[in-house]
N, C-alpha and C positions, 0 to 999 in steps of 0.2 A: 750510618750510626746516628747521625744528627736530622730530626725532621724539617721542613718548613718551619718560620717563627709567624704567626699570623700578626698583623697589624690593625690595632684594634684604637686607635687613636684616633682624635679631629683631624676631616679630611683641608688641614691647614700643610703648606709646603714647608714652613719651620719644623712642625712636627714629625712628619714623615719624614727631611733631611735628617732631621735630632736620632730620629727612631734607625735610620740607613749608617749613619755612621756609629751608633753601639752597636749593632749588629756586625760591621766591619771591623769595629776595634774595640771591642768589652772591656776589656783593662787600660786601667791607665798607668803610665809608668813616674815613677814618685824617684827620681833621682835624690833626692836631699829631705831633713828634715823638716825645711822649710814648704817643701813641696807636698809631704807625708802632713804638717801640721795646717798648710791649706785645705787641702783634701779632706779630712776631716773634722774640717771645720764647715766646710760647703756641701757636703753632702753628708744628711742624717737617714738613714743609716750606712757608712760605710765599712766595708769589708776588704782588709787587705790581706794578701799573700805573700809570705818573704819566701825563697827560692832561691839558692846560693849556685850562680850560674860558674862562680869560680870552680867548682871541685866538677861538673858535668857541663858538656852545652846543652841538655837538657834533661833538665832537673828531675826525679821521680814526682809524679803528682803536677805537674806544670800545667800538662795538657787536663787534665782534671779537672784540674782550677779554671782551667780556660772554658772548657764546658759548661762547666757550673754556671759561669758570668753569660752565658748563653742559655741555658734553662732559667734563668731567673728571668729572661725577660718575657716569655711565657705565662709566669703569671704576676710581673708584674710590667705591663706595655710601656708605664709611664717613664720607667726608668728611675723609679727613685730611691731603689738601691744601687750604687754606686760599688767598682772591684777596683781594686787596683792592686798592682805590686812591687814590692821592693828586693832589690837582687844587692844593697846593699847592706851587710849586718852591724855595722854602723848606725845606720837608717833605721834598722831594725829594733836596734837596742833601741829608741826613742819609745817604742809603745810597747817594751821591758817582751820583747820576742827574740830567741836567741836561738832555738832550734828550725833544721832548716826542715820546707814543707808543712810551716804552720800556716793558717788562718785565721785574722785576727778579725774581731767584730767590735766596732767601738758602739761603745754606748756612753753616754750624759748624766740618765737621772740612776742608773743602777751600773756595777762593776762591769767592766769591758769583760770579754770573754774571750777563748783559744780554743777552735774547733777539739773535742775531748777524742783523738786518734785511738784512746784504751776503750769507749765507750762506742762509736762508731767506726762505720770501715768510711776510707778517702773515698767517697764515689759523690759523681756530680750530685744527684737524687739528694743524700744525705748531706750533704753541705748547703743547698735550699732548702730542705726542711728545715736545717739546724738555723740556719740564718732565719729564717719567718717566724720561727716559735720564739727568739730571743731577739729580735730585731726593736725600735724604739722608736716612734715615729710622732716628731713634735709637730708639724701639719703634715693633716692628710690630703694628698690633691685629688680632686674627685673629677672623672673627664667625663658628665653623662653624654652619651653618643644619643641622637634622636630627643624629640620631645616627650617619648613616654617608656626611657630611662627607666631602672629601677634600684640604679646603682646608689642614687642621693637616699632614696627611701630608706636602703638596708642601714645606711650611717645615721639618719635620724632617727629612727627604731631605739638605737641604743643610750639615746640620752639627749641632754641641751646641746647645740653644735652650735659653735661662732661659725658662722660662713663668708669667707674673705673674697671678694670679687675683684680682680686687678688684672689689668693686661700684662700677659706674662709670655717671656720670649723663651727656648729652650737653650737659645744660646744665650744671652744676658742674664747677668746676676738684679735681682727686682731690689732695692732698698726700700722700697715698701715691705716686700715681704722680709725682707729681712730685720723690720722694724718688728712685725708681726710676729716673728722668731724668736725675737728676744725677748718677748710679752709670754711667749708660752713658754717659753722656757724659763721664764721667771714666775710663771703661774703654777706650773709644775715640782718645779725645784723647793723639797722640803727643809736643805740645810743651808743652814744660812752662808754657808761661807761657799758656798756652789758656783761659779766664774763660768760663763757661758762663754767663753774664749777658749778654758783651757781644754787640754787635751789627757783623758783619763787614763791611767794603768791596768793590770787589771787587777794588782792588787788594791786599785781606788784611792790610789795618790792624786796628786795631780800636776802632770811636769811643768819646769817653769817655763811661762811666757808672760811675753811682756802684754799688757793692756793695750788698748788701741787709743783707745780717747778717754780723757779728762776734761773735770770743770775747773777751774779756777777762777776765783773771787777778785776784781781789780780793786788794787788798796785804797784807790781814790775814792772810791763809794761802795761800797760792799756789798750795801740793801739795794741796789736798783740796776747793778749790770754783772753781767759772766759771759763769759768766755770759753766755749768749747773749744778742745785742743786735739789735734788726733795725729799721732806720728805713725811710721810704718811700722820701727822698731828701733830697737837699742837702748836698754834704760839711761846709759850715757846722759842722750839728749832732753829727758825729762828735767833735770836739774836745768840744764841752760834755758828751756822753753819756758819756764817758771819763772824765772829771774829774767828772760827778755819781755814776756806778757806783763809781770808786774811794772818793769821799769817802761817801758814804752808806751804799750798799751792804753794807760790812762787817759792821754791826748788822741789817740788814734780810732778809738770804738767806734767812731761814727762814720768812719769810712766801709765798714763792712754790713750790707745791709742785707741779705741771705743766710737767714737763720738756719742751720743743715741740724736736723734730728740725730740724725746718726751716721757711722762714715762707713767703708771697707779697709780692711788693708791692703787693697789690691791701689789705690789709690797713694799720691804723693803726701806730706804733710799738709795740715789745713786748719787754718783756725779762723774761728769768727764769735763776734762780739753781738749782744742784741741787750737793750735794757726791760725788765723784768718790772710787771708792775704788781705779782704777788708773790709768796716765800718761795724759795728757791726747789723744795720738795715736798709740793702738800702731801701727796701720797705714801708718802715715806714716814710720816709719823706714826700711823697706825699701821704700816708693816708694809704699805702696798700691796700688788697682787703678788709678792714673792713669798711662793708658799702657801697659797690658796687653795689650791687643791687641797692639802691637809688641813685645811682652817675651815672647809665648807662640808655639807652630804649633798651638795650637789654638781658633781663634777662636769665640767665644760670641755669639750670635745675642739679641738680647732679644723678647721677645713679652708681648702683654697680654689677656686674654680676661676678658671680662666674668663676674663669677662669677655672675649671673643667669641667665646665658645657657649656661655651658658648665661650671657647679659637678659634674654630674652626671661630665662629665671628668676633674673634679678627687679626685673621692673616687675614682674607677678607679685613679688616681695615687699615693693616700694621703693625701688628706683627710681629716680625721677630721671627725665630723657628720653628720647629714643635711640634706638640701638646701633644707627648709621652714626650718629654722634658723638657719643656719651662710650662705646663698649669700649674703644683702644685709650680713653686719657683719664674716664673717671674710675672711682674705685666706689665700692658701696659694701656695709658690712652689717651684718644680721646676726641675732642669736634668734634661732629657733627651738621652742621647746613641743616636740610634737605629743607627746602626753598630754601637757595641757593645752593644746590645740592655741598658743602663743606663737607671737615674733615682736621683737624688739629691733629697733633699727638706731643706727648711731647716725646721730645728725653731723657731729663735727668731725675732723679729721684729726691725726696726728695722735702721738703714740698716748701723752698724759691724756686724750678725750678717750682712747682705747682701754685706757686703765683705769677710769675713771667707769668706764660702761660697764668690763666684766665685773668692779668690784660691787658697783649699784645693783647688778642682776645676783650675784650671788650672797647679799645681803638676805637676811631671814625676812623682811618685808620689802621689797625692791620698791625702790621710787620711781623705777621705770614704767613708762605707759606703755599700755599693747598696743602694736601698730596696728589700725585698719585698715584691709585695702577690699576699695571697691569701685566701681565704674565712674571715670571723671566725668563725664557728659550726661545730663539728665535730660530726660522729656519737655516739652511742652509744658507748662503752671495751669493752661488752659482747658488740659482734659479731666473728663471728670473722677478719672480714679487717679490721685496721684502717684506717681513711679519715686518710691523713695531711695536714696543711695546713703553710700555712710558719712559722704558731707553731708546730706542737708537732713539725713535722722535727726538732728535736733533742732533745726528751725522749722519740720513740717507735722512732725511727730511730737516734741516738746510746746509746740506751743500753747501756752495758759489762755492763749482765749478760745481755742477749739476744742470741742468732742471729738477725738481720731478714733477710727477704728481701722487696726493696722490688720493686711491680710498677709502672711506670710508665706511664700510660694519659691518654687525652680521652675529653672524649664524639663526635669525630665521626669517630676511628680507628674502623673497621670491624673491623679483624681482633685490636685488642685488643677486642673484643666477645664475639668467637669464642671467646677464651680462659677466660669467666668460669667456666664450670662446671669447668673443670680447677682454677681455682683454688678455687673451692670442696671441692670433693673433696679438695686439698691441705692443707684450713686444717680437716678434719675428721678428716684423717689425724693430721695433728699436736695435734690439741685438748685430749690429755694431756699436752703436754709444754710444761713454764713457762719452760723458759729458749728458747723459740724463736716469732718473732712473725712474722704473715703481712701486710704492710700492702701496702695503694696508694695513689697519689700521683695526682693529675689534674693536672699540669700547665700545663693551659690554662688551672685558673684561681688555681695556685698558682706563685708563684716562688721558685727554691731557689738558693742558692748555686751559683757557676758551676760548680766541681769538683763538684758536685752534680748538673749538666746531662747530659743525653744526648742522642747527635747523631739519633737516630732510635726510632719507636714501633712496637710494644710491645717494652721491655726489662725484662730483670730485672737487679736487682743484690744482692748478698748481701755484708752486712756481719757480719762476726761480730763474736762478745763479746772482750771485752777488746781485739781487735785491729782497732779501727773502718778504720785507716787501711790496710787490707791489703782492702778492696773487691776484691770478683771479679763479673764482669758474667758473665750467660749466655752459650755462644756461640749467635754469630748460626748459626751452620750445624747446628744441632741441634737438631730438631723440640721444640718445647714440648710435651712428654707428662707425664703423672703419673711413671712412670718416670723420665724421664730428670730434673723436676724433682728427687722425690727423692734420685737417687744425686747430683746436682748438692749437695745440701743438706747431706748426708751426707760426702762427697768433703772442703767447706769450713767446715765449721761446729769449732767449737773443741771440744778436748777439758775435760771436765771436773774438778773437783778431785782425784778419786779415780781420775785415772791411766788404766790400762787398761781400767778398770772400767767408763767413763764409755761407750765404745759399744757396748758387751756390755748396760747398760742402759735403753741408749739403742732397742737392737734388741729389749728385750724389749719395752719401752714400745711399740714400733710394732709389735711385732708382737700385744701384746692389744688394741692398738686394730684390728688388719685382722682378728683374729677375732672381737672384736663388730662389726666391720662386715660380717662373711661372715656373722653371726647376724641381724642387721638384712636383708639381703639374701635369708638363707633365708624368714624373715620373710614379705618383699615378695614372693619367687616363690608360695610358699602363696595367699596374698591374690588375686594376680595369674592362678593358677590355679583357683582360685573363681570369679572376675571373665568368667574364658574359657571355662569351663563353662557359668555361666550365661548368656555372649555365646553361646554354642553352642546351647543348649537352645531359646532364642529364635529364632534362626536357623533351626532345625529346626521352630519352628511357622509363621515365617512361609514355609517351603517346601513345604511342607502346605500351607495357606493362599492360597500363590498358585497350583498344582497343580488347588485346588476353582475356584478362579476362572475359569484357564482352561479347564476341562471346561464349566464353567455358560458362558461365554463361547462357544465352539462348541457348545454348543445351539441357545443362542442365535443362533447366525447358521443352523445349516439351519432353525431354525423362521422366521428372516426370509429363506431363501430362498423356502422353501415359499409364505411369504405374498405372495412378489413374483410365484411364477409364478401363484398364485391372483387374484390382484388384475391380469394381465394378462389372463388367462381370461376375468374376469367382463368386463374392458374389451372384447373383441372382440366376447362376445356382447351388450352394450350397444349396441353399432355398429349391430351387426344387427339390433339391436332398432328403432333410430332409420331404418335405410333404409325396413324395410317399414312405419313409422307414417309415414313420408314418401312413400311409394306410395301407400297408401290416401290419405292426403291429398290429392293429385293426382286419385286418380279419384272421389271426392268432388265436388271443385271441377268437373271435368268434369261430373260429373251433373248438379250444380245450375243448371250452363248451360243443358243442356240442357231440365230440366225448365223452367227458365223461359222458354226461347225457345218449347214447346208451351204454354204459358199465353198466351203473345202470338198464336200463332196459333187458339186456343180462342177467346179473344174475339174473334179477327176474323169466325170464323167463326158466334161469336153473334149478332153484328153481321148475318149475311148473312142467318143462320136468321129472323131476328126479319121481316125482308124476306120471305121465300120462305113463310112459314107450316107446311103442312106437310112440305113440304118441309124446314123448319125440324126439326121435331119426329125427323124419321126420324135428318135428319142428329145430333140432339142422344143420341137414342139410342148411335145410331154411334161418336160423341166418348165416352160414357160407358163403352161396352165398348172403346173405345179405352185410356181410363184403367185400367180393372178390371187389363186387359192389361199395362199397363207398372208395374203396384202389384205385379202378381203376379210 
């Protein structure tokens, strides 16, 4: 019934335990209100179940629900939908649920909601749909897996995003991020009387609970100290803590020297004292960020990425650090707007510099500066085209006593490639002259100020001295040559102090630099006619050389012609050699037949002789001149 869950998170051991045990155990059990008003306090968005184990040992829809918390994490790996349920209706009645077999979905900035059972059927399917189409999500945490990710892309697409970079544990609660929490949900929160503590109905009550922390004012000095206060619960205690802080406190501030932002309730009581050397809520007079979203058209997305995970992102950004150092203790926070190809980065820490930053960006002219980033390490001073980055664009490029001409290039532009050796030849032409500088700019991994920016690559721009702000681009319709560079250079470059004078000596100066270049060149042609000479003289032995080859070559083939028709020769009379030793053979064989068959008949006729006597003897004669005859 239930497939594999794929695990689609940092290959970190926290995560993958975090990820093993919701898999083992998806639901949490919320014994108490107190338990029910945690839980949905620490996880946005949470969705609970009430299930009345009293009347069944189990409930219709239990298993259901158990599924459900088991496909949600399908597609969502991170876990940041949170289930849980409650088998008490006691418990129940707290988020105004009273029939059994409901699920509840709390929401913050809009009314909580009750899975609608007349509208849909119970099935796991439709209780994740219903849940992600009305779900509310005050940061989003973004895990890109790999360096070419595409999951950070699709969240910047849709607008300005805060990007919060913190080391974050799956089991530990972050008070950074929880600092970061309260900022968005106060950036979000349109009505004023909206309590990021409480806990919503769904008819959009809001049930009571008590506050965690307050400030109080010590009556000794009002304007120069406060007092943060944070109990767990009980409004009891607020009266006594009020009247202990004012009466004691006064003599004591100076023993507490840990300023805490903000607290949990998971924590004991805590207070501490720090003195104040500006008004107690600048932010607060003009509204702060509560409620900025509806005060702005330009809405701000929050996001959270683990700096373990995605640090290497963050120095791209402008992190300062390295990532062996800096990714588990520092934090680093960005608004990127990728529309206008922007990022802003927050220099200071702590929640008022946090509220202080989105309110600055979302101001109709932001006092914010765009952040540059581009390669810390620069070239050599000493070659002759300078390599410029986004520190030193304004003391190599800005400065008033040079003529720059600035060449803009990447490394994966192909036909600014094409152009180096012209610029070469241009930065050697000019190599006498101080008041004029050859530089290039790489782009791709530097950022320049947007009046800085060019719509297209390779360009040139020429800034002359004293007059930076009178920039003259090449034209596009005019071949990039030495030529044309120079009269371009010539054309806008500034006159110098002495008047007339200044390109009269300007053309002599170029002009003894083109004569020791014509000298350097006569130079190279001598050399280079040496070089072809002797390419020549070699040339001419190996054509000799290959000349004898081929002669000895055609010898060699009619001496193997020769040997082929000699070697067929000896083959034919071989032949003939073989037929008549195979004649003779034959008549060999023939004779010794026959000799033998007269030896068969010799003895028969001994045989007769031996009988006959002399008869014998005559015929034995006979046989013998018989023989002599056929020997001879």
């Amino acid at each position: 019934r239930f497939g594999p869950i794929p695990y689609k998170g940092p290959l970190l051991a926290e995560y993958m335990e975090s990820f093993i045990l919701r898999v083992s155990a998806p639901l949490t059990y919320l014994p108490s209100r107190s338990a029910l008003h945690t839980f949905l306090s620490h996880h946005q968005p949470g969705v609970v179940g009430f299930f009345d184990f009293n009347s069944s040992p189990q409930p219709p829809g239990y298993l259901t629900f158990l599924t459900s918390a088991l496909h949600i994490l399908r597609k969502d790996p991170q876990g940041v939908v949170r289930f849980g349920v409650v088998t008490n209706r006691m418990v129940a009645a707290g988020m105004w649920v009273t029939e059994d077999q409901s699920v509840y979905l709390h929401r913050r900035f809009n009314t909580s909601l009750v899975f609608p059972h007349s509208e849909r059927n119970f099935t796991a399917e439709n209780i994740c749909n219903w849940v992600f189409e009305n779900k509310e999500s005050i940061i989003t945490w973004i895990q890109p897996i790999g360096e070419k990710s595409q999951c950070l892309e699709a969240e910047l697409r849709k607008g300005p995003a805060l990007l919060m970079f913190l080391p974050q544990s799956p089991f530990s609660a972050s008070q950074i991020l929880s600092e970061v929490a309260d900022v968005a949900f106060s950036y979000h929160s349109c009505l004023a009387h909206s309590v990021s503590s409480s806990v919503w109905s769904p008819s959009g009550s809001v049930l009571s609970e008590p506050k965690c922390c307050k400030s109080v004012h010590i009556a000794a000095n009002p304007n120069t100290k406060v007092c943060e206060v944070c109990v767990r619960s009980a409004w009891e205690l607020e009266a006594a803590l009020d009247s202990f802080l004012l009466s004691s406190l006064s003599t004591a501030w100076s023993i507490c020297r840990n300023s805490q932002r903000s607290y949990s309730t998971l924590h004991h009581y805590t207070a501490c004292c720090r003195s104040l050397t500006h008004r107690l809520h600048p932010l607060q007079e003009e509204g702060g960020v509560t409620g900025l979203h509806c005060r702005t058209n330009m809405t701000l997305r929050f996001y959270a990425l683990d700096s373990r995970v995605a640090w290497k992102l963050a120095l791209r950004l402008g992190a300062s650090g390295n990532h062996s150092t800096h990714s588990n203790t520092h934090t680093f926070t960005t608004i990127v707007n990728l529309k206008d190809d922007t990022h802003y980065v927050l220099e200071d820490t702590g929640r008022d510099a946090l509220e202080r930053f989105i309110l600055n960006f979302s101001t109709p002219y932001s006092p914010l500066h765009r952040h540059l980033v581009g390669v810390s390490e620069a070239p050599p001073p000493q070659s002759l085209i300078q390599e410029v980055t986004t520190q030193s664009f304004k003391s190599i490029v800005m400065d008033v006593e040079r003529d720059v001409l600035l060449f803009y290039y990447t490394g994966w532009c192909g036909f600014c490639t094409v152009l180096n050796h012209v610029l070469l030849r241009l930065a050697r032409l000019f190599q006498g002259n101080s008041a004029f500088t050859l530089a290039r700019v790489n782009v791709g991994l530097n950022d320049l100020p947007w009046e800085f920016m060019v719509d297209h690559l390779p360009t040139f721009l020429f800034f002359p001295r004293h007059r930076k702000q009178m920039s003259v681009k090449f034209p596009e319709n005019t071949r990039v040559t030495l030529p044309n560079l120079v009269r371009f250079i010539l054309n806008h470059s500034s006159p110098s102090p002495q008047g007339k004078a200044g390109p009269k000596a300007l053309l002599e100066a170029e002009l003894r630099t083109l004569q020791s270049e014509v000298v350097s060149l006569q130079r190279a042609r001598e050399k280079l006619s040496q070089q072809l000479a002797a390419l020549w003289r070699e040339n001419r032995r190996l054509v000799l050389h290959t000349q004898e080859l081929q002669f000895h070559n055609a010898e060699l083939q009619e001496q193997s012609v020769r040997l082929e028709t000699l070697y067929q020769e000896k083959s034919r009379q071989l032949t003939e050699a073989v037929k008549k030793l195979q004649e003779l053979a034959d008549a060999s064989e023939d004779l010794l037949k026959e000799n033998s068959l007269l030896k068969v008949l010799l003895a028969v006729l001994r045989e007769k002789g031996s009988v006959g006597g002399t008869g014998g003897r005559s015929l034995d004669r006979e046989n013998e001149e018989t023989e002599d005859e056929e020997q001879d």
